[in-house]
C-alpha positions in Angstrom: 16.6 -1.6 2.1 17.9 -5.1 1.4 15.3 -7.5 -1.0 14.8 -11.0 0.7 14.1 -14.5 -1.0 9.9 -15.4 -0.4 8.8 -19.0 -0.7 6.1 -20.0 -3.1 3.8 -21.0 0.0 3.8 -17.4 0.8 3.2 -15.8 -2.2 0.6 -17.9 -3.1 -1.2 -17.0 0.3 -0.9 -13.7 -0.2 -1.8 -13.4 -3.4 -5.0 -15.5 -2.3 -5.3 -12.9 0.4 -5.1 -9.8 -1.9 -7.9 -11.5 -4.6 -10.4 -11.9 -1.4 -9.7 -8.3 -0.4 -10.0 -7.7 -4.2 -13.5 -9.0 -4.5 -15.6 -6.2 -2.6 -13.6 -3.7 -4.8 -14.9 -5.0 -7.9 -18.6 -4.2 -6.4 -17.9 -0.9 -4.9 -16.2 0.1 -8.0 -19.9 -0.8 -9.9 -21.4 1.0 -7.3 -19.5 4.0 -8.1 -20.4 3.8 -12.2 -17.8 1.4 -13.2 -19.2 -2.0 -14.4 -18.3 -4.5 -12.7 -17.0 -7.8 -15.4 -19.3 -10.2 -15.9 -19.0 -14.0 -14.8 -16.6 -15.3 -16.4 -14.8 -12.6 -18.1 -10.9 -13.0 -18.2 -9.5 -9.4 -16.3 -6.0 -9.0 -16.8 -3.3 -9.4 -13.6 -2.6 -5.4 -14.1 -6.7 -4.6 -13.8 -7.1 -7.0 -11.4 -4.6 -5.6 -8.6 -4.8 -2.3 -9.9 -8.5 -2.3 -8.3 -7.3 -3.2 -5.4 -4.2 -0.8 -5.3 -6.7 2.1 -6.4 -8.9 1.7 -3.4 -5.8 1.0 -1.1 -4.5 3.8 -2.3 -7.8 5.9 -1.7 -7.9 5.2 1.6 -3.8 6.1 2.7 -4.5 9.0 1.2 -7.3 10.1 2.6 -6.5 8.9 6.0 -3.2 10.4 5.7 -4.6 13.7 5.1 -7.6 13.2 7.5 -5.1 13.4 10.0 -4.5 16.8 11.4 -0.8 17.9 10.9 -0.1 18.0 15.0 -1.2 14.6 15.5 1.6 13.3 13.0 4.0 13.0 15.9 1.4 10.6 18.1 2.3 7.1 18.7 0.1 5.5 21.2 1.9 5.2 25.1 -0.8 3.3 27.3 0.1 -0.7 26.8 2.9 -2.2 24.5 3.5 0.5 22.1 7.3 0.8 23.5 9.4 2.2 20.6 6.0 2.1 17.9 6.5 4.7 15.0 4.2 7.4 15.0 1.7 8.3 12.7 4.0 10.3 10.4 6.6 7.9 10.4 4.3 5.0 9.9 2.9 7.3 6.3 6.8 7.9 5.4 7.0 3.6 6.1 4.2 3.3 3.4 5.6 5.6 0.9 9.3 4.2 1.9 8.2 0.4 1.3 6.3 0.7 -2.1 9.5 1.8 -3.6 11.1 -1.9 -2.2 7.7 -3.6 -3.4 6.8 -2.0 -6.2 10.4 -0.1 -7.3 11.6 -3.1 -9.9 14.6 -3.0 -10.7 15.8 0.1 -8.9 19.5 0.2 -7.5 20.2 -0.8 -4.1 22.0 2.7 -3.9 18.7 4.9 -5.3 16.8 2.9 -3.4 18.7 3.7 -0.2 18.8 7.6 -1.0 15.2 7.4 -1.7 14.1 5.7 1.7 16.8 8.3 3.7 14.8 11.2 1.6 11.7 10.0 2.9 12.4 9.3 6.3 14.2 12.9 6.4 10.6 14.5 6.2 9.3 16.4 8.7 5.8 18.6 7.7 2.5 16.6 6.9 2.5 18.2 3.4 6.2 17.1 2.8 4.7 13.5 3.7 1.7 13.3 1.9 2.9 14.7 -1.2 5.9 11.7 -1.0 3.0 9.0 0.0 1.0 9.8 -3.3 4.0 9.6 -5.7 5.2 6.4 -4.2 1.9 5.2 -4.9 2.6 6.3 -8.7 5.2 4.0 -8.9 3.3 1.6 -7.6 0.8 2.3 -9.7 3.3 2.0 -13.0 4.8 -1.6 -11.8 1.0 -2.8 -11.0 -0.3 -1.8 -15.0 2.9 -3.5 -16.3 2.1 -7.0 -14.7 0.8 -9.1 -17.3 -0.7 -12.9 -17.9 2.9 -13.7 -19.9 5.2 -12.0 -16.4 3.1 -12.4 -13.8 4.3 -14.8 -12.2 7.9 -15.1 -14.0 10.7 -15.5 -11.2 12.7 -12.3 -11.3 15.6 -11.3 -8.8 13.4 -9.8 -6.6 10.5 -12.4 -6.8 7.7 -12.8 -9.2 5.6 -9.2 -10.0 2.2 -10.9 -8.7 3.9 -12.1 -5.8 5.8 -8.7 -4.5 2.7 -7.1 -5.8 0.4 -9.3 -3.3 2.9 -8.7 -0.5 3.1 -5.1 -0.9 -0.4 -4.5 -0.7 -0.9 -7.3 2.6 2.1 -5.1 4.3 0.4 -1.7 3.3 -2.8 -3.3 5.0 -0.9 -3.7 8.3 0.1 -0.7 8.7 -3.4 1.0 7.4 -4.6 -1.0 10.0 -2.6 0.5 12.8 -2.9 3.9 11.3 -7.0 3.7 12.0 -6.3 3.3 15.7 -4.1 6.1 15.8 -6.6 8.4 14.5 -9.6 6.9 16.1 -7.4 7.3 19.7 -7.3 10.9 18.5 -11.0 11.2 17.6 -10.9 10.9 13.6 -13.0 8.7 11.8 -11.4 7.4 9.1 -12.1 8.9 6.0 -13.0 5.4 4.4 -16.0 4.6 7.6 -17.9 7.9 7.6 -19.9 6.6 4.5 -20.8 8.6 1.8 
């Protein structure tokens, strides 16, 4: 995967975007036992998204396995959905693109023979299992963001920025994955309540 150059405009709309998808986490999270800061407590960048990536992450997951294994190769046909990826290949896309988000300084040539690993996958277990350790990685570059980095130009961007953008991409493609399996009569994990 090649890195690309982001304006400022952009990363500071998505990280806008990610804080207001961050805020309901922070009350489901007390709602589930953890307390929620009080007003006006300084949380750290690395608690902060890593909220947010934990209940992203939640919901791949469970969507991802939610799906049954035979439904991995459906990709919707009825209406502009020429050439779409299918469910499967939209989980390996996830797991794929949090290594170019969240994979830091990573070698353009690991990088490359990790994405042709991933998309070389073929059984739901094989895909799952590489969705939740991208997620790890994701996870380790999310706790290492920090008030004194986050927003430090690097090669690749600033760590709040590609952090904000990973998660707003992983949110399209959640997003797409929910009408798969509602067109194949799963409710997503993450809407059937408690």
């Amino acid at each position: 995967m090649v890195r690309f150059d982001v304006s400022p405009r952009l990363i500071a709309a998505s990280v806008l975007g990610c804080c207001l998808m961050a805020a309901p986490l922070y009350s489901a999270h007390a709602q589930m036992g953890d307390p929620k800061p009080a007003v006006g407590t300084k949380v750290s960048p690395a608690d902060s998204y890593g909220k947010l990536m934990a209940g992203m992450e939640k919901e791949f997951v469970d969507l991802a396995e939610a799906m049954p294994e035979d439904k991995y190769s459906f990709a919707p046909t009825a209406g502009e959905f020429k050439g779409v990826r299918t469910f499967g290949d939209q989980v390996k896309h996830i797991a794929e693109a949090n290594y170019y988000f969240f994979g830091g300084d990573m070698s353009e040539a690991d990088m490359k023979a990790k994405s042709d690993k991933i998309l070389a996958l073929k059984s739901k277990a094989e895909i799952v299992a590489a969705l939740k350790e991208s997620f790890g990685v994701a996870n380790k570059y999310i706790a290492a963001i920090t008030d004194a980095n986050d927003f430090v130009m690097t090669a690749h961007g600033t760590p709040g920025g590609q952090a904000a953008l990973g998660m707003a991409h992983m949110m399209d493609h959640y997003g797409q994955m929910v009408v798969y399996a509602r067109m194949n009569g799963i409710v997503p994990p993450a809407s059937r309540g408690n």
